[in-house]
LOMARMAR-769762 format. One line per 2 residues: their letters; for each residue x, z, y of C-alpha. Coordinates in steps of 0.001 Angstrom, whole numbers, plus 500000, padded with zeros to 6 digits. Layout:
A> X Z Y | ...
% end
This chain:
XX> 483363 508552 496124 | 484418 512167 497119
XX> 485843 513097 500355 | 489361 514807 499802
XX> 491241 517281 502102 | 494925 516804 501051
XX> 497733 518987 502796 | 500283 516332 505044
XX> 503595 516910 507157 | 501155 517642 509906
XX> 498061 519763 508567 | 495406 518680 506884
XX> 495108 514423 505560 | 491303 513190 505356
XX> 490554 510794 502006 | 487948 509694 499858
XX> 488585 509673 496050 | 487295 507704 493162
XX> 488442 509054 489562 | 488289 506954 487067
XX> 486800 507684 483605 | 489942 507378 481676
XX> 492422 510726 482369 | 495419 508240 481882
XX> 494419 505606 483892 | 497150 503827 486795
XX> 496864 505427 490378 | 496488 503283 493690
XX> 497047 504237 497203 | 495460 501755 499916
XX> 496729 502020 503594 | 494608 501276 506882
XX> 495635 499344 509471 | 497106 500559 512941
XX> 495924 503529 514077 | 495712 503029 517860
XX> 493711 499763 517484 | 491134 500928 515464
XX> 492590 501027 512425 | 491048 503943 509910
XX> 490539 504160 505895 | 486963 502607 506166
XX> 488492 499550 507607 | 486607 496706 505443
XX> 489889 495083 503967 | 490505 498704 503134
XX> 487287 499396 501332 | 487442 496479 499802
XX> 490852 496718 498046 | 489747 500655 497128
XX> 487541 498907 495206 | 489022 496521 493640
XX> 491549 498730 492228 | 488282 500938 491121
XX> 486405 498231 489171 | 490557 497513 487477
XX> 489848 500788 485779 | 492193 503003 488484
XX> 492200 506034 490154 | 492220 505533 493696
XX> 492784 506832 497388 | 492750 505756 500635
XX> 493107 508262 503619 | 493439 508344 507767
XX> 496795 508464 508700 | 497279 511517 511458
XX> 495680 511704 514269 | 492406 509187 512752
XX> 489290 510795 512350 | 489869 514489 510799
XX> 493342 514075 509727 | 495151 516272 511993
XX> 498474 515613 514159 | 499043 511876 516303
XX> 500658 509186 516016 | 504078 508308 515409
XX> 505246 504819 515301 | 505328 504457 511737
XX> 508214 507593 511031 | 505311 510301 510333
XX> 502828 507465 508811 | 505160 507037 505991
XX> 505455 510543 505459 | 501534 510780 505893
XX> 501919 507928 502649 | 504139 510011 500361
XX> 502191 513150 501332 | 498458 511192 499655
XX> 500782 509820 496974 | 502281 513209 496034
XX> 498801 514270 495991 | 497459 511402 494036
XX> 499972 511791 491359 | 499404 516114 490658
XX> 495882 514979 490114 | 497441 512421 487719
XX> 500795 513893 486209 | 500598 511190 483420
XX> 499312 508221 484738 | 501037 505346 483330
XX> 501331 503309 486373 | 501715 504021 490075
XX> 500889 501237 492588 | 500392 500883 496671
XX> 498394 498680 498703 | 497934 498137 502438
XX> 496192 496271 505453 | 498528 494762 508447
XX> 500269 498073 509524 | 499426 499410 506171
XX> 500776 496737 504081 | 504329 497693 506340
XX> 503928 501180 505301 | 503421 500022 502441
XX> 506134 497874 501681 | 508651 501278 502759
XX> 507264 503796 500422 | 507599 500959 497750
XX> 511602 500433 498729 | 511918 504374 498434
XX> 509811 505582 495642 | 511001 504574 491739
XX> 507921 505300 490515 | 506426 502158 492439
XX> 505681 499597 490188 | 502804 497539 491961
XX> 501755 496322 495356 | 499138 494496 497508
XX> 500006 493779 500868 | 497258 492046 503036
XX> 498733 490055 506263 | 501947 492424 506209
XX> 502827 492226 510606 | 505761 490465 509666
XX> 506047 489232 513552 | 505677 493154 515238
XX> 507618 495489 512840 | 511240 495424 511589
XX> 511278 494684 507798 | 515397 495133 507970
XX> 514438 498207 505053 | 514037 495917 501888
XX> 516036 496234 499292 | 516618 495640 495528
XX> 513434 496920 494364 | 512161 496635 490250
XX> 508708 495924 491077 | 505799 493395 491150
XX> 503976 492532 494678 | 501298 490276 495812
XX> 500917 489400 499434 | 498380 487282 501142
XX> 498091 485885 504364 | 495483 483548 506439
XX> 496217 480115 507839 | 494120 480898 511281
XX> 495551 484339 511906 | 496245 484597 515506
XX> 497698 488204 515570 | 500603 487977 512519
XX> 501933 484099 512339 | 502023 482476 509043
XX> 505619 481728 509567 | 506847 484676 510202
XX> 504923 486239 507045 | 506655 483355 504897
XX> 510528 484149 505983 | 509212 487723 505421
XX> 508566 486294 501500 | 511866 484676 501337
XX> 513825 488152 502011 | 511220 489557 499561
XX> 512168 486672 496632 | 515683 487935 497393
XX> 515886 491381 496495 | 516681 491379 493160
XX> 514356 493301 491124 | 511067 492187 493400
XX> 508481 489796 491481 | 506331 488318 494433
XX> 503329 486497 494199 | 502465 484949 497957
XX> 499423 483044 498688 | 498020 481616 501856
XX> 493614 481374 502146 | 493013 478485 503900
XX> 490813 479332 506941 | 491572 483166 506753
XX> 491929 484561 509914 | 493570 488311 510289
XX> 490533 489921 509542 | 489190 487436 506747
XX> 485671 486917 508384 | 484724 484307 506293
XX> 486819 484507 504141 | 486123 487882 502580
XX> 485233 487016 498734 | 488370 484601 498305
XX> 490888 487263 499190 | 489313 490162 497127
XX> 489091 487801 494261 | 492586 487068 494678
XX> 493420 490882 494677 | 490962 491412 491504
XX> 492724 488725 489503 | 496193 490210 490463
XX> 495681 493628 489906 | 494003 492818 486435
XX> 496805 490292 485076 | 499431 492269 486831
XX> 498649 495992 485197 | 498197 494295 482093
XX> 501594 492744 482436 | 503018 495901 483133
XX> 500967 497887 480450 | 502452 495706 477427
XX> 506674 495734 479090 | 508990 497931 478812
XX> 509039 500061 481941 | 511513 498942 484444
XX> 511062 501670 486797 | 512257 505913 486384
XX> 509220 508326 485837 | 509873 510369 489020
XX> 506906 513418 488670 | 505213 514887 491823
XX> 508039 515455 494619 | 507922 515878 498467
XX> 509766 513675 500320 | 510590 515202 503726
XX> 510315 513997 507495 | 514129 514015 507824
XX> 514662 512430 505170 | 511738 509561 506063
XX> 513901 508892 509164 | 517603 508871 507783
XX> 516396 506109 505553 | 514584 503937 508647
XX> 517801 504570 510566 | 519817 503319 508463
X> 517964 500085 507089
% end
């Protein structure tokens, strides 16, 4: 599990890395929860879907957003923490120019990030979002989006409502394109206490049926190689979702 220094919009990003044994294997990104409440890349939700997408047979990486730990800059109310996003996927994907799929996973704040980059980047073709703050953030970005996602949420979470995640999965179910799996663990709260083992077992059965899904298709998204999407552009397409 290497510790990376990747280059970001604001200096230098702070990851660890795991490589898998197979050169062609599918790359994974995981995102951490928010930043100013504690929120870094060895979050335990975190490290546990690194992980999972590790023992799937992936190459994986999950970073600090600026400002968390030694990534360098502050933060910025989500504008520069997508960029951050597209800045460890860039570098994820010149490690792995052929990797035959490209997937993104996140953690609360994470899983909001990650549900952007996923909207805006073709070569997206798989996604785990864990209690996506479907009550705090403005989801007003979706869109039709040829991809496969699988988003869980606890019954006892007193910090993102179960309601509001499942009107968040109706808007999801209608972008055309969008394949989503939702499931909700019974006695999860936000930060799955006790419920630790169900949820990762959820995400290892997904991620295992899912890339294998996607192995043996036709692919439904473009290849789009290494490319650096810029700050400007990050915010033109938040401003006008």
């Amino acid at each position: 599990m290497p510790e990376v220094i990747m280059p970001g919009p604001e200096g230098r990003l702070e990851g660890r890395y795991h490589q898998a044994e197979d050169k062609n294997a599918p790359i994974a990104v995981v995102l951490h929860p928010h930043p100013l409440y504690g929120g870094t890349m060895n979050n335990k939700i975190v490290y546990n879907l690194y992980q999972s997408f590790a023992r799937n047979g992936f190459s994986v990486l999950r970073f600090n957003f600026r400002g968390v730990g030694r990534s360098l800059g502050k933060f910025d109310d989500g504008i520069g923490e997508m960029s951050d996003a597209a800045s460890a996927l860039d570098w994820l994907q010149a490690q792995h120019p052929d990797a035959p799929q490209c997937w993104i996973a996140g953690f609360s704040f994470g899983a909001w990030i990650a549900l952007q980059l996923l909207m805006r980047r073709p070569e997206l073709i798989g996604m785990v979002g864990i209690s996506p703050p479907a009550n705090m953030y403005d989801f007003g970005f979706l869109s039709p989006c040829p991809a496969s996602a699988l988003i869980l949420q606890g019954d006892r979470d007193d910090i993102v409502q179960e309601q509001a995640v499942s009107q968040l999965i109706e808007k999801l179910e209608a972008q055309k394109g969008l394949e989503v799996e939702y499931d909700v663990i019974p006695g999860a709260d936000h930060y799955y206490r006790n419920t630790m083992d169900t949820m990762v077992g959820k995400v290892d059965e997904y991620i295992l049926r899912k890339s294998e899904e996607i192995k043996n298709r036709p692919r439904l998204r473009p290849d789009r190689k290494r490319r650096q999407i810029s700050d400007d552009a990050l915010m033109a397409a938040i401003d006008e979702a």
